[in-house]
C-alpha positions as CSV (number, residue, x, y, z in Angstrom):
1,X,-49.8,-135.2,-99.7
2,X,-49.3,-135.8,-103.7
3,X,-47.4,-137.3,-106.0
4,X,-44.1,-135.6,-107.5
5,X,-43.4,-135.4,-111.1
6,X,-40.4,-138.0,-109.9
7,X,-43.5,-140.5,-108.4
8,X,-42.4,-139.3,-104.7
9,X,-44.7,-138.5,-102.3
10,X,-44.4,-135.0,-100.8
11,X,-46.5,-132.9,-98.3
12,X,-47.8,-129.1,-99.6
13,X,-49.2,-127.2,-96.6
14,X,-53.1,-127.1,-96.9
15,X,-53.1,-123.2,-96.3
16,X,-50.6,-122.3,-98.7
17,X,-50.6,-118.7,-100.2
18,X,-52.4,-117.4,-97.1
19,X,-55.6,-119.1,-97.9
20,X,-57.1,-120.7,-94.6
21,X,-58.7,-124.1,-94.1
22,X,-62.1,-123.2,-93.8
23,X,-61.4,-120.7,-96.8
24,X,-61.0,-123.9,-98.7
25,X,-64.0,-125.9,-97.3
26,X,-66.3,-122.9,-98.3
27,X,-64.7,-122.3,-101.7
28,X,-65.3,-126.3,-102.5
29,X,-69.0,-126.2,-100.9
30,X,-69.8,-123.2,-103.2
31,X,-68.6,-125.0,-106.4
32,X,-70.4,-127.7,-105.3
33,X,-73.4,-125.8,-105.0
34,X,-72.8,-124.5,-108.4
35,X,-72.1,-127.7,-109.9
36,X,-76.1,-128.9,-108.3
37,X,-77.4,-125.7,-109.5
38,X,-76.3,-126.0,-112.9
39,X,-77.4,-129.7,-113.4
40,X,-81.0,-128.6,-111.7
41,X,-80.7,-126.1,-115.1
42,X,-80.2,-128.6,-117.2
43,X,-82.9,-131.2,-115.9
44,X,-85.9,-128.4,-116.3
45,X,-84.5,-127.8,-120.0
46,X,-85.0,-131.1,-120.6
47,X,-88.4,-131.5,-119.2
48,X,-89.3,-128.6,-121.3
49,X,-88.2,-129.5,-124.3
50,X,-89.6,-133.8,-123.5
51,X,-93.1,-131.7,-123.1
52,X,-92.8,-130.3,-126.3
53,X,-91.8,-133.3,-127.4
54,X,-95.1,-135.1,-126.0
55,X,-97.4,-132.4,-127.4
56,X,-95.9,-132.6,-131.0
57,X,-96.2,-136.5,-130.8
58,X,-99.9,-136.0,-129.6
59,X,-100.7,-133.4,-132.7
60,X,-98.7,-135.7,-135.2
61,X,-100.8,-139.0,-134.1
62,X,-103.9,-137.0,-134.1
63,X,-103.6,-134.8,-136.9
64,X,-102.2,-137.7,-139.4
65,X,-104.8,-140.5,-139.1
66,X,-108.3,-140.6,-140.5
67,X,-110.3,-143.4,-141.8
68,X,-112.7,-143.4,-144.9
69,X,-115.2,-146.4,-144.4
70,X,-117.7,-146.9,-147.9
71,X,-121.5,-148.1,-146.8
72,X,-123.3,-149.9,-149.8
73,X,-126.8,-148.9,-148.8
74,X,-129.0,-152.1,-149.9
75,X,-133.1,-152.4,-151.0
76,X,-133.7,-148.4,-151.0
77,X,-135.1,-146.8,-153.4
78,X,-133.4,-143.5,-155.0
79,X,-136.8,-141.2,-154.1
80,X,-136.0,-142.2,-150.3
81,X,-132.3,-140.8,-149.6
82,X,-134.3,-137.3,-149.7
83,X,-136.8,-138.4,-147.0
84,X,-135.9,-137.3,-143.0
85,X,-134.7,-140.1,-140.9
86,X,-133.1,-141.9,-143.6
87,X,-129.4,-143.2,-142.7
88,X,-128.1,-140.3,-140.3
89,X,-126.2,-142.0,-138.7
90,X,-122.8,-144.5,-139.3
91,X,-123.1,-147.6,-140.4
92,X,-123.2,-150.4,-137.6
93,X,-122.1,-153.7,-137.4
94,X,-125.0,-154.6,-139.5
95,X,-124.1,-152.7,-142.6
96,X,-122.0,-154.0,-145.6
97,X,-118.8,-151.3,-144.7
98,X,-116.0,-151.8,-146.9
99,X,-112.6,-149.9,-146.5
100,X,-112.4,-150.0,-150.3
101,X,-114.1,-147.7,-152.9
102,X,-116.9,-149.2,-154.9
103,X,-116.8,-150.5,-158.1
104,X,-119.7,-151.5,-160.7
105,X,-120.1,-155.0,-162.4
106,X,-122.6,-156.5,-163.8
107,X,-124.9,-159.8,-163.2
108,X,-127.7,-161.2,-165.8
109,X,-127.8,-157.7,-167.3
110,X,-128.1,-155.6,-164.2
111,X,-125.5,-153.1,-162.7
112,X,-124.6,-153.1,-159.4
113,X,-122.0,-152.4,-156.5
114,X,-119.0,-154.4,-155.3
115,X,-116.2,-153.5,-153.3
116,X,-113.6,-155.6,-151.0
117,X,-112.4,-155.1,-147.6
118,X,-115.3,-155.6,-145.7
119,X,-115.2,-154.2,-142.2
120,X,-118.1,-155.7,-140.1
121,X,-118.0,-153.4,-137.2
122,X,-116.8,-150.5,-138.3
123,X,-117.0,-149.0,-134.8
124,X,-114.8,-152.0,-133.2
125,X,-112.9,-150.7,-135.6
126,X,-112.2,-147.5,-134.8
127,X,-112.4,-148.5,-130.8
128,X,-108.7,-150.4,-131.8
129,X,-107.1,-147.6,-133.6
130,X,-106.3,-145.2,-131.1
131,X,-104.9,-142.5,-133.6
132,X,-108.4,-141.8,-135.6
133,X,-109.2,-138.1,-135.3
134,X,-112.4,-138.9,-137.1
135,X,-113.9,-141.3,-139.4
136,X,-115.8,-140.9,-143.0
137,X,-118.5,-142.9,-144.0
138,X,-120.0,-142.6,-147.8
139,X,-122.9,-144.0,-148.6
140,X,-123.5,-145.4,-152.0
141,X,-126.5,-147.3,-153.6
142,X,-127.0,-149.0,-157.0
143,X,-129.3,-146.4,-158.5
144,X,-127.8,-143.6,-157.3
145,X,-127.0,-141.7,-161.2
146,X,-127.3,-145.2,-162.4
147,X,-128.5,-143.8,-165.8
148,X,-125.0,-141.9,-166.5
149,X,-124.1,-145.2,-165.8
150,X,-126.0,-147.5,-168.2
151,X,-126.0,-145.1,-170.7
152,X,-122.0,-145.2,-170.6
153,X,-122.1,-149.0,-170.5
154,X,-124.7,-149.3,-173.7
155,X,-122.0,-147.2,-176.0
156,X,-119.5,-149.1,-174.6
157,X,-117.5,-146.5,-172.6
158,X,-115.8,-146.9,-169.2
159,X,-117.9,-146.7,-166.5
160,X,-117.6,-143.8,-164.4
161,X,-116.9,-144.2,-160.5
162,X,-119.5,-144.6,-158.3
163,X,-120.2,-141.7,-156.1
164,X,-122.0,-141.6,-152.9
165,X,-125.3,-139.9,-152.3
166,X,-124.7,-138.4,-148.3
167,X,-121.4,-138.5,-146.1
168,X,-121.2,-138.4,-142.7
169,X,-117.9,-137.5,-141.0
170,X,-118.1,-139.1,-137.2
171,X,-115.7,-137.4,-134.7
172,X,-113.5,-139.8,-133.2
173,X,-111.2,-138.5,-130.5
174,X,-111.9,-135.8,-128.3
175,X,-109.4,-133.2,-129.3
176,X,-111.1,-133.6,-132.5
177,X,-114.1,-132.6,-131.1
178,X,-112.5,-130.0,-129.0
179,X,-110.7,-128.5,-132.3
180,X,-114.3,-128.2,-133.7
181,X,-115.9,-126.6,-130.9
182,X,-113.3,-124.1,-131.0
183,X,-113.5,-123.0,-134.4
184,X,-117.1,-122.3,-134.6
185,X,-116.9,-120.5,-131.5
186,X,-115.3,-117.7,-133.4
187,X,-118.1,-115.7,-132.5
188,X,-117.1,-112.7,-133.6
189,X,-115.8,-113.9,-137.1
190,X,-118.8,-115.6,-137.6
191,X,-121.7,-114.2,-140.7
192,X,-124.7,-113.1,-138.7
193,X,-126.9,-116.1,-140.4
194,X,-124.0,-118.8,-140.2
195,X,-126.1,-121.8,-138.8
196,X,-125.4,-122.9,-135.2
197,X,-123.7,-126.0,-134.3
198,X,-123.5,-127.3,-130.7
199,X,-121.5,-130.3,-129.0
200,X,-121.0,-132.0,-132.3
201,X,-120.4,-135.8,-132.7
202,X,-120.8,-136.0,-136.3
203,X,-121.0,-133.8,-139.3
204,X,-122.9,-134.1,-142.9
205,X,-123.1,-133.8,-145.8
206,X,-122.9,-130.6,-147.5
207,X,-121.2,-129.3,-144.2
208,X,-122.9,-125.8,-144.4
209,X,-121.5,-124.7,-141.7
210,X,-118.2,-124.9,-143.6
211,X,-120.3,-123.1,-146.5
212,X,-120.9,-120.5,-144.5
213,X,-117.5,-120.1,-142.5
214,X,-114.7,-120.0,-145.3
215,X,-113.1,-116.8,-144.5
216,X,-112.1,-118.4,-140.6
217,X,-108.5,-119.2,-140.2
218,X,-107.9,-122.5,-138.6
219,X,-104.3,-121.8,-137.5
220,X,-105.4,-119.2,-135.4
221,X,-106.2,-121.8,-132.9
222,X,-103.5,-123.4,-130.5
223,X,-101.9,-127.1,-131.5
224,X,-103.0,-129.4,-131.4
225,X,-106.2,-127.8,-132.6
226,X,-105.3,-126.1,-135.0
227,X,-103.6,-129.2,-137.1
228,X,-106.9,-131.3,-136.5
229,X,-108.8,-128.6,-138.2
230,X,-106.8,-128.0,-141.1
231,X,-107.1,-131.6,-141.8
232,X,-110.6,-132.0,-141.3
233,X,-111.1,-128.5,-143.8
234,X,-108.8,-129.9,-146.1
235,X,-111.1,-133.1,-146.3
236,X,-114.5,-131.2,-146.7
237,X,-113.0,-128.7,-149.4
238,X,-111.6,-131.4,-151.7
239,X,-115.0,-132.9,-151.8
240,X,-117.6,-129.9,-151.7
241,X,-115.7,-126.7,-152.6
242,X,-117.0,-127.3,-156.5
243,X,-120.6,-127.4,-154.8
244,X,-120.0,-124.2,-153.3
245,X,-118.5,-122.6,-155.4
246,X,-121.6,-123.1,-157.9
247,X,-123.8,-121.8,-155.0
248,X,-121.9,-118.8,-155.4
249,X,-121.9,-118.5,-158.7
250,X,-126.0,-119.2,-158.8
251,X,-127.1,-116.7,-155.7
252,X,-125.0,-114.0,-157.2
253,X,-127.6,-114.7,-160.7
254,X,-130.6,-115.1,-158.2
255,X,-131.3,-119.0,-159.2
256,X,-130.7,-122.1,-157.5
257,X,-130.7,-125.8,-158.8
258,X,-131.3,-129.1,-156.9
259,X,-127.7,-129.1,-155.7
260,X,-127.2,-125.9,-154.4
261,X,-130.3,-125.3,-152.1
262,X,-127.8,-124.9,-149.5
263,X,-130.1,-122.1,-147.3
264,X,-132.4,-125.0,-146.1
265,X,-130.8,-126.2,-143.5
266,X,-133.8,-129.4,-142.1
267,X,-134.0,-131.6,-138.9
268,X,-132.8,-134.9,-138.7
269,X,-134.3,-137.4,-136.3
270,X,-131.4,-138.9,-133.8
271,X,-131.0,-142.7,-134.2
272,X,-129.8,-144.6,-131.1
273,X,-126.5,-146.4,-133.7
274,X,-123.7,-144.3,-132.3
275,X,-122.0,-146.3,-129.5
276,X,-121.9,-144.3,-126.5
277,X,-118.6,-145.1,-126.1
278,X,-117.2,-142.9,-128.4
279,X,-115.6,-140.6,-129.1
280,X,-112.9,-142.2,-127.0
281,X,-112.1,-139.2,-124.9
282,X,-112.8,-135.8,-124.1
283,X,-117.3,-135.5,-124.6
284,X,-119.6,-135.4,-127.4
285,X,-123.3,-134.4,-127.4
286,X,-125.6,-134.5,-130.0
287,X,-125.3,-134.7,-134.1
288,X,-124.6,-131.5,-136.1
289,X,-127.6,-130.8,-138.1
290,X,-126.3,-129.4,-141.2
């Protein structure tokens, strides 16, 4: 029964044009079916494209956020930072951490270091932001260069910026780690005397393994991997690719100087400071010695 163009009700025979009644019932059922199919289609493509979704959310957040922490080492005396055991590890509660770069002042005729934004445990810090890949620590002291320095404040020039004597970059999360781990296990790319590097947690200062591994290609690796590592490189060669770029320069002439001794590669005594606790996921093992 329907409605007329007129409003009147009138009665069309259910079978009309030949077509039977369970002709009808089938042809709805399979239109039906059609109609779930189609919408089952449409659900998996948006599955697919909320996981790729989640995965470039999980790259972004992990391959945006670093933190650079700046330790003013205290009563140490310049001839020490070269001595074994001294300060291989980051900074605990106990250490005057500062998120703010150091500057010089002076107090009854003697230089020394100041800086604001003290962080007094840097590792509760890092515990409550969930979005550190890794974390740099620079260690600074007073007499570090601190002739440059007094000679530049005796003519009454501007001081130059205080630079640190070691850096230590602490891997935070565990794709960080992971992302590491994966691109020094690029065995067959690797130099035949490229040093070794197992289960890293942290990395230091002059990062020879990066010295020695220049020619890898990080985005060979999958994402979120390969994102981590290019901002990780990107952070190491700002800072050191002037160092070795003069190691270069020097091995090619057959000398060395005090800064480019890069072949010896020493043993650091493990200190107990790193929480266990981190890296917050995924597993780290033992410090990278180079």
């Amino acid at each position: 029964m329907f409605l007329s163009a007129s409003g009147r009700q009138e009665e069309v025979p259910l079978c009309s044009g030949g077509l039977k009644a369970d002709d009808a019932v089938l042809s709805y059922a399979r239109k039906q079916e059609a109609l779930v199919q189609d919408l089952r289609l449409q659900i998996e493509t948006l599955q697919r494209e909320n996981d790729v979704l989640r995965e470039e959310e999980i790259t972004n957040s992990e391959a945006m956020a670093y933190c650079v922490f700046h330790w003013i080492v205290e009563n140490l005396h310049s001839d020490d930072i070269s001595e074994p055991g001294y300060y291989e590890d980051t900074p605990n509660e106990d250490a005057p951490t500062y998120l703010s770069a150091p500057t010089w002042d002076l107090d009854n005729g003697e230089l020394y270091l100041k800086a604001h934004s003290r962080v007094f445990d840097p590792q509760d810090y890092l515990l409550r932001e969930s979005n550190v890949a890794f974390a740099v620590f620079k260690f600074y002291m007073a007499e570090h260069r601190q002739t440059t320095v007094r000679d530049a404040w005796k003519s009454n020039l501007p001081l130059p910026c205080p630079e640190p004597f070691k850096e230590i970059i602490q891997l935070v999360s565990g794709h960080m780690v992971a992302a590491l781990r994966s691109f020094l296990d690029f065995r067959k790319l690797q130099p035949p005397n490229a040093p070794e590097v197992v289960k890293p947690s942290q990395i230091h200062s002059p990062f020879l393994w990066r010295y020695h591994r220049r020619d890898l290609d990080s985005s060979l690796l999958p994402q979120p991997q390969a994102g981590l590592m290019a901002m990780l490189l990107q952070w190491i060669d700002a800072g050191f690719s002037s160092l070795y770029e003069k190691a270069d320069s020097q091995f090619e002439r057959g000398v060395v100087s005090y800064d480019t001794v890069l072949s010896r590669a020493r043993a650091r005594p493990r200190s107990p400071a790193l929480p266990e606790q981190l890296p917050r996921s995924g597993s780290a093992g033992s410090t990278i010695l180079l």
